[in-house]
C-alpha positions as CSV (number, residue, x, y, z in Angstrom):
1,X,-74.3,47.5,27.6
2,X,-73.2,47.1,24.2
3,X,-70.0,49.1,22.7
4,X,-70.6,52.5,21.0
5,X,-69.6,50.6,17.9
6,X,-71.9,48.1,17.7
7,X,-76.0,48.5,16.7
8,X,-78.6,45.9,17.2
9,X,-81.8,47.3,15.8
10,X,-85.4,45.5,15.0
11,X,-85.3,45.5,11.4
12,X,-88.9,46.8,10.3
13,X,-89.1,44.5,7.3
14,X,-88.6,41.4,9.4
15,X,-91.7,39.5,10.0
16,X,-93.5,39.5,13.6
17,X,-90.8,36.8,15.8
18,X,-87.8,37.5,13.4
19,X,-84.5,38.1,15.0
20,X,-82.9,41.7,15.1
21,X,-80.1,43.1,13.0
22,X,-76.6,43.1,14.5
23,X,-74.1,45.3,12.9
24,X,-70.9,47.0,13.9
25,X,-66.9,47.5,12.9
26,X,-64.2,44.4,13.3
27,X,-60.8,43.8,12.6
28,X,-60.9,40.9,9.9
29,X,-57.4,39.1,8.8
30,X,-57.3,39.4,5.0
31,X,-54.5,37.7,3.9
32,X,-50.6,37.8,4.1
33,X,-49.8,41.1,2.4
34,X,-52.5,43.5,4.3
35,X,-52.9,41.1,7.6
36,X,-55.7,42.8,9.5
37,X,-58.0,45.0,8.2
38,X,-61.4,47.5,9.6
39,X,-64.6,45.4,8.1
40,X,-68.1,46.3,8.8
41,X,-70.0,43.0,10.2
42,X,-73.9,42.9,9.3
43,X,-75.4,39.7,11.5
44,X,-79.2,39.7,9.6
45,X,-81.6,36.9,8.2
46,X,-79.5,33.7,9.5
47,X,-76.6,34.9,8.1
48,X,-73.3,36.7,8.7
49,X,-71.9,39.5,6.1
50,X,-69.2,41.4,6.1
51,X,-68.6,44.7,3.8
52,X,-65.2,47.1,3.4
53,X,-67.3,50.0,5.4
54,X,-70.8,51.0,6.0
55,X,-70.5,53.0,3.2
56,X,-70.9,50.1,0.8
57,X,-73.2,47.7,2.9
58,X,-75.8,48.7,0.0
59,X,-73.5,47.4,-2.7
60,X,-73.7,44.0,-1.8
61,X,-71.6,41.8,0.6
62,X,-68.1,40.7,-0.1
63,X,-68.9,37.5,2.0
64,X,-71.2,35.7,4.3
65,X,-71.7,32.6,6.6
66,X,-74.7,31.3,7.4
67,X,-74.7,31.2,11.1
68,X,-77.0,28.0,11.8
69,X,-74.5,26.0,11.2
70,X,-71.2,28.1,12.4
71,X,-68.9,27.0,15.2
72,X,-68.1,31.0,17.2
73,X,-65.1,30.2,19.0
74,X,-63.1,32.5,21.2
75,X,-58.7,32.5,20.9
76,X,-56.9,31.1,22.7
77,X,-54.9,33.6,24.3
78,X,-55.4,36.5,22.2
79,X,-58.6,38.3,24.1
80,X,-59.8,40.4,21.6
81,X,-59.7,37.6,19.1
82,X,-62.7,35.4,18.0
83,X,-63.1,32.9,15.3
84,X,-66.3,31.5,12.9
85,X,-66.3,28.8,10.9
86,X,-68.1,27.1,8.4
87,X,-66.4,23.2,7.4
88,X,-63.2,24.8,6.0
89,X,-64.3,28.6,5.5
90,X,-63.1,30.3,8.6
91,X,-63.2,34.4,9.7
92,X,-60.9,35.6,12.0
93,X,-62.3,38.6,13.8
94,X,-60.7,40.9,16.3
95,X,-62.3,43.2,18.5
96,X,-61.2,46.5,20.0
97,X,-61.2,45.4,23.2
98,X,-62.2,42.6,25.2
99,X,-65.8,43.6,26.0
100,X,-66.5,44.5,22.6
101,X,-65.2,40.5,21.6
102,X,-67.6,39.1,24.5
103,X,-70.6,41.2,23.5
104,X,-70.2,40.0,19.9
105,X,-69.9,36.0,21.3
106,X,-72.8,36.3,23.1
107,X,-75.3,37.4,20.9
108,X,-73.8,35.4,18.2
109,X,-74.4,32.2,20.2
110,X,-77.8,33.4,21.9
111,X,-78.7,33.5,18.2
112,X,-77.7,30.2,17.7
113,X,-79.2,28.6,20.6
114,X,-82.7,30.2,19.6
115,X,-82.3,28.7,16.4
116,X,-81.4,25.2,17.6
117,X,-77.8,25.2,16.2
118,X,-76.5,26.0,19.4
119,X,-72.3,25.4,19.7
120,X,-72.1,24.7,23.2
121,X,-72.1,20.8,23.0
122,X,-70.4,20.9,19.9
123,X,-67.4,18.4,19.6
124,X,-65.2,20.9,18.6
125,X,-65.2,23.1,22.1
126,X,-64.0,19.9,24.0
127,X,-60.4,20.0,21.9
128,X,-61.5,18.9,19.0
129,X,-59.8,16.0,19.0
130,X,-60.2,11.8,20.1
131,X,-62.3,11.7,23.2
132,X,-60.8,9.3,26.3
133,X,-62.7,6.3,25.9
134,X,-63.2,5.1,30.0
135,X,-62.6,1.5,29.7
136,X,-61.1,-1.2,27.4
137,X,-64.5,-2.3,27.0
138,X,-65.9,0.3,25.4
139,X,-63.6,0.5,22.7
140,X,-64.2,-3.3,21.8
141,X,-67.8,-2.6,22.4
142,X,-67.5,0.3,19.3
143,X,-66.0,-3.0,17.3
144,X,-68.9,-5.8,18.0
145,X,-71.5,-4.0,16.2
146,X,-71.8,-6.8,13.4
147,X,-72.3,-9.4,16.1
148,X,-74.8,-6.9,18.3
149,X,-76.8,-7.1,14.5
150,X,-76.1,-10.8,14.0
151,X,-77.7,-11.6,17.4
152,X,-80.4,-8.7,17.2
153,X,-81.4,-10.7,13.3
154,X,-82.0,-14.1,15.6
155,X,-84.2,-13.1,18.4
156,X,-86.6,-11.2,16.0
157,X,-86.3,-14.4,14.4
158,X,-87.5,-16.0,17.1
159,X,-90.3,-13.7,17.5
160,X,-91.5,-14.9,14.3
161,X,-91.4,-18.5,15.5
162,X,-93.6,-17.5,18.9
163,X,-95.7,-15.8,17.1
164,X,-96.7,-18.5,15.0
165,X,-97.2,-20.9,18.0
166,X,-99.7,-17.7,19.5
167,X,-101.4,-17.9,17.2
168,X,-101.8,-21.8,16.6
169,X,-102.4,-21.9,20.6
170,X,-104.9,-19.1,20.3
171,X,-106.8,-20.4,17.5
172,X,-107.1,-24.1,19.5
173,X,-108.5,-21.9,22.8
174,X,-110.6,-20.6,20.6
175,X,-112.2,-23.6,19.4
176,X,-112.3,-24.7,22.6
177,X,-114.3,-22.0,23.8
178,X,-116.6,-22.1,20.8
179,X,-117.6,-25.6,21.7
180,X,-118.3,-24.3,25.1
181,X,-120.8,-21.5,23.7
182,X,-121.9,-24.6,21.5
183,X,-123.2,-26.7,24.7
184,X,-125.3,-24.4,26.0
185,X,-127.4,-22.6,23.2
186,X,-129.3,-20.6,25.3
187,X,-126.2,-18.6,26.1
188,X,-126.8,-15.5,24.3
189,X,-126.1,-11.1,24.6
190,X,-128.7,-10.4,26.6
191,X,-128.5,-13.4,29.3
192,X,-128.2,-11.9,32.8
193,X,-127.8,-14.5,34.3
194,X,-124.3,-16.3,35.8
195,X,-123.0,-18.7,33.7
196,X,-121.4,-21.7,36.5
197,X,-118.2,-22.1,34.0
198,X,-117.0,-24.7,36.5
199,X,-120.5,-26.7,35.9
200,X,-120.1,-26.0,32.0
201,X,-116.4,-27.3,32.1
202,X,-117.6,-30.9,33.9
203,X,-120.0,-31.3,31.8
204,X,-120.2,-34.9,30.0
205,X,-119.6,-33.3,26.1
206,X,-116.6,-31.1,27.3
207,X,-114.8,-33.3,30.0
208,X,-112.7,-35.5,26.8
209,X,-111.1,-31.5,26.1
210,X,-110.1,-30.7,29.7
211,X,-106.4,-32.1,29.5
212,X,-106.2,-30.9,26.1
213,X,-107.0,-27.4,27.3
214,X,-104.6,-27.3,30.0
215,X,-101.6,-28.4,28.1
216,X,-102.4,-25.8,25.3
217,X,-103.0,-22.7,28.1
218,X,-99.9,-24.2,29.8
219,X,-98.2,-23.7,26.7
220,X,-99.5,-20.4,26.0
221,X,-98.3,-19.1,28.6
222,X,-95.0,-20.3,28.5
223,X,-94.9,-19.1,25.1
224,X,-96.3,-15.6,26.0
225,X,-93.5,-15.6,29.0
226,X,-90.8,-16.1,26.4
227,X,-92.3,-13.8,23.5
228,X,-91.5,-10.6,26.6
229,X,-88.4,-12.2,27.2
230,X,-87.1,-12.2,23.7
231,X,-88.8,-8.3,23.6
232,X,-86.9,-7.5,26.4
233,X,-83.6,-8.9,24.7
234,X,-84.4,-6.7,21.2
235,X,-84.7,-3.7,23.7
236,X,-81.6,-3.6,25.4
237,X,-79.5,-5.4,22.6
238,X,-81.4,-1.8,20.4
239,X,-80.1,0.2,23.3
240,X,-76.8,-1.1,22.8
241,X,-77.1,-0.9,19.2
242,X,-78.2,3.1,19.8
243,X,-75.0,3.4,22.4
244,X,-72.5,2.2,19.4
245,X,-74.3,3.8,16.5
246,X,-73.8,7.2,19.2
247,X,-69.9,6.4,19.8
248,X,-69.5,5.6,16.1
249,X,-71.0,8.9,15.6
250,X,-68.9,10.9,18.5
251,X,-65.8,9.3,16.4
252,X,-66.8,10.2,13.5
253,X,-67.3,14.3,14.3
254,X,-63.7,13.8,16.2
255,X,-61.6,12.8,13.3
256,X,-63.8,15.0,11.0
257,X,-62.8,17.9,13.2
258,X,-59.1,16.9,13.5
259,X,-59.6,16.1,9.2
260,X,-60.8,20.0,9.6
261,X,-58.2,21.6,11.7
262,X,-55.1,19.9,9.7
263,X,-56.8,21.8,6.5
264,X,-57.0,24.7,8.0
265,X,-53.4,24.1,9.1
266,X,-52.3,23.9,6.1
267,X,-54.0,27.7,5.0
268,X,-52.3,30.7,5.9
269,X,-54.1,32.8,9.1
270,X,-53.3,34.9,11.8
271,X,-51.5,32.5,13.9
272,X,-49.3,30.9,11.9
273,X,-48.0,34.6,10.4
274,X,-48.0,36.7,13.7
275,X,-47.0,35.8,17.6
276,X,-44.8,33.0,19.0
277,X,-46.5,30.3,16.7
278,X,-45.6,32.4,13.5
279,X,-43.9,30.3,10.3
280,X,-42.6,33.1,8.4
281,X,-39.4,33.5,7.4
282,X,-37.3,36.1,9.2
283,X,-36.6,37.7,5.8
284,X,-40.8,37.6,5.2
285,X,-41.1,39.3,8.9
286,X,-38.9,42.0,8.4
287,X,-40.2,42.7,4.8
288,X,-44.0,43.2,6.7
289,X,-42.4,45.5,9.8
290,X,-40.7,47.2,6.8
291,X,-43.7,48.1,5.1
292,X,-46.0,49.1,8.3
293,X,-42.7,51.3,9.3
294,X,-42.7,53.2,5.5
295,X,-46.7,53.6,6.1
296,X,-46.2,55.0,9.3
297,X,-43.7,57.4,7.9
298,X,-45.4,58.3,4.6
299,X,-49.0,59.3,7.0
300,X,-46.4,61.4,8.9
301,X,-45.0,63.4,6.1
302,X,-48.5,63.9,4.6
303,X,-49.5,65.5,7.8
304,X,-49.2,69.6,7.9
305,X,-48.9,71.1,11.5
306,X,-50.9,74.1,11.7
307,X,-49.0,77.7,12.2
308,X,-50.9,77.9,15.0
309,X,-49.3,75.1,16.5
310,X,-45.5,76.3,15.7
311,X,-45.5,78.2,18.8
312,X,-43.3,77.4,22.2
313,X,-44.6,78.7,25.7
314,X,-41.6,80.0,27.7
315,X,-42.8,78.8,31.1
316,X,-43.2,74.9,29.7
317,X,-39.7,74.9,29.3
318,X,-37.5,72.3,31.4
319,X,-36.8,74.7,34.8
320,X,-33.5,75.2,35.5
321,X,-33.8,73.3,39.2
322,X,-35.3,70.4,40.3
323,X,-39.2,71.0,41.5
324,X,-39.5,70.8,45.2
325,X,-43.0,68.9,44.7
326,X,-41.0,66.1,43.2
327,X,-39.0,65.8,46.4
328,X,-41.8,64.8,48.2
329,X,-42.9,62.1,46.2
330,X,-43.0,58.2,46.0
331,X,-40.8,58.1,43.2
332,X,-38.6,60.5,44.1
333,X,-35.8,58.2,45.0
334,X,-36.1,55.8,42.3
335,X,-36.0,59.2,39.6
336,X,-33.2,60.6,41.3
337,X,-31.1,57.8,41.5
338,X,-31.8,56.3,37.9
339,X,-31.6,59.4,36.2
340,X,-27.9,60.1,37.5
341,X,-27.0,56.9,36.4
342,X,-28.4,57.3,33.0
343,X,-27.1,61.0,32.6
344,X,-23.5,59.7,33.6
345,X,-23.3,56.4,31.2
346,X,-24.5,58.1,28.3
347,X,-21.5,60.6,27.9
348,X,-19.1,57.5,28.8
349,X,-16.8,56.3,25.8
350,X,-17.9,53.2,24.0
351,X,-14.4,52.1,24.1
352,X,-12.8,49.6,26.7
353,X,-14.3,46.4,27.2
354,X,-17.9,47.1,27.5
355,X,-18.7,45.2,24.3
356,X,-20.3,48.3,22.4
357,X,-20.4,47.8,18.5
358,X,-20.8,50.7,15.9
359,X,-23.7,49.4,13.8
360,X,-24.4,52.5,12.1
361,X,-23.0,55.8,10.7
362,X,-23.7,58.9,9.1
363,X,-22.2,62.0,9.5
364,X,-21.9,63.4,12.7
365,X,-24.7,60.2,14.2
366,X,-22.7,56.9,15.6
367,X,-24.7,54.1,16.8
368,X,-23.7,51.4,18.8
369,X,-25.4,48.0,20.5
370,X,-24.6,45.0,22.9
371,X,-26.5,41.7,21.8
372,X,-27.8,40.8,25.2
373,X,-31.0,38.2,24.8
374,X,-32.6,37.2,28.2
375,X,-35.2,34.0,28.0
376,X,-34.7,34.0,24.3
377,X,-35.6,38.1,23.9
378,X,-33.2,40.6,23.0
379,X,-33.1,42.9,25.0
380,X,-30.1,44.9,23.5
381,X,-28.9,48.4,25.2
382,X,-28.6,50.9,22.1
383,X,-26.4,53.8,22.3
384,X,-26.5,56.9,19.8
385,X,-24.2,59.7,19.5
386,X,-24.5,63.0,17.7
387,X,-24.1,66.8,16.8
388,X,-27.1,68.8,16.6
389,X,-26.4,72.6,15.5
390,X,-28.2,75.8,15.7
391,X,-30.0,74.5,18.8
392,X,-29.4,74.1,22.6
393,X,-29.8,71.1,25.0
394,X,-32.8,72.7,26.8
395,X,-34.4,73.2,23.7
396,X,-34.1,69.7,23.0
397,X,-35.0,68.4,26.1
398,X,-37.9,70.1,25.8
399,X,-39.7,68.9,22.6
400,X,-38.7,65.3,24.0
401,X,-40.1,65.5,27.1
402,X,-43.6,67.8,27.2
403,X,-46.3,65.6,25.9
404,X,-47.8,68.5,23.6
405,X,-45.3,67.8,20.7
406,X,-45.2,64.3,20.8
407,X,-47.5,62.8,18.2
408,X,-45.8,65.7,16.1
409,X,-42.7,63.7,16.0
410,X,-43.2,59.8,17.2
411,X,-45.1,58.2,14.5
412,X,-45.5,54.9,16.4
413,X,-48.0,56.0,18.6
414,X,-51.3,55.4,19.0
415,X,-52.7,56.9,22.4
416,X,-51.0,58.9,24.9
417,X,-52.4,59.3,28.6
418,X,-51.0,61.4,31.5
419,X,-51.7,58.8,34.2
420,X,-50.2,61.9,37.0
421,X,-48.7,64.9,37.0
422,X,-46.0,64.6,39.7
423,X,-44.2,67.9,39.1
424,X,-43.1,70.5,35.9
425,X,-40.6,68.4,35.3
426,X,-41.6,65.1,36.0
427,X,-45.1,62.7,35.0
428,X,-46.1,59.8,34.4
429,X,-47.4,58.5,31.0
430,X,-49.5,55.1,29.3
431,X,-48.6,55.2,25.8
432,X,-49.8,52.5,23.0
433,X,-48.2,52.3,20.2
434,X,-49.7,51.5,16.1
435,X,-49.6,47.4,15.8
436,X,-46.9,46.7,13.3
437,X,-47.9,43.7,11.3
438,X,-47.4,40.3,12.3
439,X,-45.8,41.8,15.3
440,X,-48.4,42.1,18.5
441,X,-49.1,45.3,19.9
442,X,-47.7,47.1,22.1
443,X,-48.0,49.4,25.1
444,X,-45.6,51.1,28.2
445,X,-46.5,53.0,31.4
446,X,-43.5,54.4,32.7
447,X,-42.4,57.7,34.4
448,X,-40.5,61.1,32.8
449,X,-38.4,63.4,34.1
450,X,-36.4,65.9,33.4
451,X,-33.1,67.7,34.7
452,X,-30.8,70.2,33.9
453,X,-27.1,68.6,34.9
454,X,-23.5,70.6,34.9
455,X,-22.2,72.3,31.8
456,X,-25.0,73.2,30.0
457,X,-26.4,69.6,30.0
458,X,-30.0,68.4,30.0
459,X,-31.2,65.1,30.0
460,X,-34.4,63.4,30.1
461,X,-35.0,60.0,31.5
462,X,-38.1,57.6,31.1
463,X,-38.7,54.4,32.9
464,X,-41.1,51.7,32.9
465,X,-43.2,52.2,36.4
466,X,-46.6,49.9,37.9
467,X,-49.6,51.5,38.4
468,X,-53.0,49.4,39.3
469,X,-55.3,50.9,37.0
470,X,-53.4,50.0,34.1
471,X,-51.9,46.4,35.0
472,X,-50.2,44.7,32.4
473,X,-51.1,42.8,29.6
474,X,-54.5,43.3,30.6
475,X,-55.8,44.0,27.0
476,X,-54.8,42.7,23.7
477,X,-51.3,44.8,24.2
478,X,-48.1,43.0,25.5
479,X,-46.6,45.3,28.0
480,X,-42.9,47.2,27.1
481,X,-40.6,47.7,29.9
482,X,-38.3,50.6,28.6
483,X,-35.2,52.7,30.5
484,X,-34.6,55.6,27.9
485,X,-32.0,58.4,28.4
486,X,-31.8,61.6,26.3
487,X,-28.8,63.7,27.6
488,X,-27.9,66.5,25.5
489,X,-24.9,69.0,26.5
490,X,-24.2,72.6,24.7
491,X,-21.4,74.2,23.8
492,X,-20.0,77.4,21.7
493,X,-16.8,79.2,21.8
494,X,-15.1,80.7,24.7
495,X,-15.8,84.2,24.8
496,X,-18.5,84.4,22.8
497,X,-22.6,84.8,22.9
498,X,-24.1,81.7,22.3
499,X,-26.8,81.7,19.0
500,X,-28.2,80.3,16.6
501,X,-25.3,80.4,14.7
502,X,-22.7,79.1,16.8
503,X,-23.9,76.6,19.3
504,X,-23.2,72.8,19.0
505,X,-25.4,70.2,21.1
506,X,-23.3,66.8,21.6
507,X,-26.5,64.2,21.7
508,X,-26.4,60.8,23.6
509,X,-29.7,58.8,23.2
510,X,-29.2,55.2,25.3
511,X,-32.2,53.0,25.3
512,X,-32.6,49.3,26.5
513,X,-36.5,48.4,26.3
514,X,-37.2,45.0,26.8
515,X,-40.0,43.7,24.3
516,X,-42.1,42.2,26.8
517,X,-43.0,39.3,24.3
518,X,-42.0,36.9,21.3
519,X,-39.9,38.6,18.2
520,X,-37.1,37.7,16.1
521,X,-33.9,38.2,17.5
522,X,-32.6,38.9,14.0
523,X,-35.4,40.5,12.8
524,X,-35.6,42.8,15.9
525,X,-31.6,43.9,14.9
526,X,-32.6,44.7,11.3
527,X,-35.2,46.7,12.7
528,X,-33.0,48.9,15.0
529,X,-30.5,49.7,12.2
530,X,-33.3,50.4,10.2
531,X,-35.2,52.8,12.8
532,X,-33.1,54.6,15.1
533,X,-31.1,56.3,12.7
534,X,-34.6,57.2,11.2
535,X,-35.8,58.2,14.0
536,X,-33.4,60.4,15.4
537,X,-32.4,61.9,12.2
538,X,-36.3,62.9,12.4
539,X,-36.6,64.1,16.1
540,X,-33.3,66.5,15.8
541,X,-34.5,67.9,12.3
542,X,-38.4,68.4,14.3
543,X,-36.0,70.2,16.9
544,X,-34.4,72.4,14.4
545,X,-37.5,73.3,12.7
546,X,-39.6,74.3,15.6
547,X,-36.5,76.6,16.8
548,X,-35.9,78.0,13.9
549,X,-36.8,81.9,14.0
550,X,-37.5,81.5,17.7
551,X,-35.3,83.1,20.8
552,X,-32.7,81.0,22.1
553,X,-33.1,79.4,25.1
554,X,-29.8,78.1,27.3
């Protein structure tokens, strides 16, 4: 079944045994500056058009490819990822998904193969490069063509000779045999009866030819014997001839291929900009993350949350205790245990010999690193500290851990799924997040929970978990593995009613998430000095907004 997206439809102005009309939305890779980019694809007439959105299809095309002669090749390792080519003109196409990819492939080349241009023997889909020759004798085979036409000139050269002596051997048996007719006169059409030849040949008149008659059959038949001989020879040496002619030709497509691939090489695309192939300069790759991190923000700020949505239900808050059904379950072990760990290294000093390093600071925030890289990816813990007044730690735990606030404030994500509800305080989630160009995307399926801890502290912890319907790297998303602590502890002075007014919240955010895939180490770095200030200058101010005017919640 074909993708929601995608629409094949009989075009009523095509002619009685026309093809139908193939249209539908694909990713198509611009160009450096806007990498990938939503295209509507129009497959119509032979040939393959793409517009900036079904919108304008009526405005004319802003290219096309005519699709007899176009090589459709799949990617290599991206799955959503096809390519089509004309000589040196080239569309790189992505899919959704990898069904939606597939379904595009196969009625591309089921096009093709109706149309005779069909890709599947094409040189290009066995490496496109030099094929193995088997033997040394095929090689130097490809290099005796002049003497295969030197000795193919002689023998129809020696045709030309036995034809000659044909025909002079002919024309004497045919004399021969007119003298015969000659002897006896009364031979004519409409004699029935049986003429004795062996009678006619011993006669007196025709006896002084009988020697002379064998020697010429004798040699006519000698010469007709080598005339099929020499045939024979012109055969196979024009088989041979067809053999090098085809290997010559099989060389020809394979360096014209490699001549191809070097040019497009040398042209900017997909995979020399983006993944673990990627040339550009870490400066180049940060300025790109930069600017899909500023969009990001800027579609955030433009956003207005509806009054509506400004409430907060007192029953979703974090409870107080843990959930007995929580207790009971598979996880439960692995929760408890990482959680306490988490909750007790993130109010730990960042003195000592640890290794933390301050790597930002502003005001009351302090954020520190390790540079730890495992198999060439940095995988480096983060640890931010900071002072959050006006709210409390349950309040904050509890925008950062229910689900129904959390495109509100995380503008990296793309889709959110509760895979399981395991308790009120504890679920599991499949987030993706927005692809941020040349970077590939991402996604994480990990479990949340959280707790409320000794004086006045809640924390919540996420971790990556497995789950079988959601494997990893199953899609065109490389899979995160994250362990993300949010503790947050509240205090006011002794004696006094906690409010609005006088309550501090001491913050500790720790997070280590492990990329699951190719990035700059020092690009990655940039990024986190960049971000995490950002983003958790932006979560506590979300806090403090959504509290404000509301009931204080300890």
């Amino acid at each position: 079944m074909l993708d929601e997206n995608i629409t094949v439809s009989d075009n009523s102005d095509v002619d009685e045994g026309g093809t139908a009309e193939l249209r539908g939305y694909l990713s198509k890779w611009t160009n450096y500056i806007h990498g990938w980019q939503d295209r509507f694809i129009v497959l119509k007439d032979s040939t393959l058009s793409y517009y900036k959105s079904e919108l304008e299809s009526n405005l004319g095309c802003r290219g096309a490819l005519c699709l007899k002669k176009a090589k459709v090749k799949p990617h290599e390792f991206d799955d959503c990822r096809f390519d089509v080519s004309v000589n040196d003109c080239v569309w790189y196409l992505r899919a959704s998904n990898p069904e939606e990819k597939q379904q595009w492939i196969d009625i591309l080349e089921s096009f093709k193969v109706e149309s005779g241009y069909g890709t599947s023997s094409d040189s290009s889909f066995n490496g496109g490069g030099l094929r193995r020759h088997g033997s040394v004798t095929s090689l130097q085979s490809t290099g005796s063509h002049g003497r295969t036409s030197r000795r193919l000139t002689e023998k129809i050269a020696e045709l030309d000779t036995y034809n000659e002596l044909l025909s002079k051997q002919a024309g004497q048996l045919q004399q021969y045999f007119e003298k015969c007719v000659a002897s006896c006169p009364q031979i004519n059409d409409e004699t029935v009866e049986a003429i004795d030849a062996v009678k006619l040949a011993d006669g007196v008149d025709m006896r002084i030819y009988t020697g002379e008659v064998r020697a010429t059959s004798t040699s006519f038949k000698a010469t007709c014997g080598a005339t099929l001989a020499t045939l024979q020879h012109c055969v196979e040496l024009l088989r041979r001839r067809e053999k090098q002619a085809r290997q010559a030709e099989e060389l020809y497509m394979a360096l014209k291929n490699q001549l191809t691939e070097a040019r497009l090489a040398s042209k900017p695309g997909p995979d020399h900009e983006e993944g673990p192939h990627s040339t550009l300069p870490d400066d180049e790759f940060y300025d790109a993350v930069e600017t899909g991190f500023d969009k990001m923000e800027e579609e955030r700020c433009a956003r207005v949350v509806p009054p509506a949505e400004r409430t907060r239900d007192e029953v979703e808050l974090p409870p107080p205790a843990i959930d007995n059904r929580l207790t009971v379950h598979a996880l439960w072990s692995e929760i408890d245990r990482i959680s306490k760990e988490q909750i007790q290294a993130a109010f730990e000093g960042v003195g000592g010999g640890i290794g933390w390093q301050l790597f930002a600071e502003e005001g009351d925030m302090r954020m520190y690193r390790r540079e730890v890289e495992v198999d060439g990816m940095v995988i480096d813990p983060l640890k931010a500290m900071h002072k959050v007044r006006g709210v409390s730690a349950r309040e904050m735990c509890h925008y950062f851990f229910n689900p129904r606030y959390r495109y509100e404030w995380e503008t990296t994500l793309e889709t959110m799924t509760i895979v399981e509800e395991v308790s009120s305080d504890a679920l599991v989630f499949h987030q993706t997040f927005k692809r941020i160009w040349p970077a590939s995307q991402r996604d994480a399926l990990f479990w949340s929970h959280v707790r409320a801890s000794d004086e006045n502290t809640y924390a919540v912890t996420n971790h990556s978990t497995t789950n079988a319907d959601y494997p990893p790297n199953a899609g065109a998303c490389i899979r995160l593995f994250v362990t993300v602590c949010l503790a947050c502890r509240s205090t006011w002075p002794a004696g006094e009613t906690p409010t609005r007014d006088n309550i501090i919240t001491s913050i500790a955010y720790c997070s280590t998430v492990n990329p699951g895939g190719w990035a700059p180490a020092g690009v990655l770095r940039a990024v986190y000095k960049r971000e995490y200030p950002k983003f958790l200058k932006r979560f506590t101010g979300y806090v403090v907004d959504q509290c404000r005017g509301k009931p204080l919640a300890i």
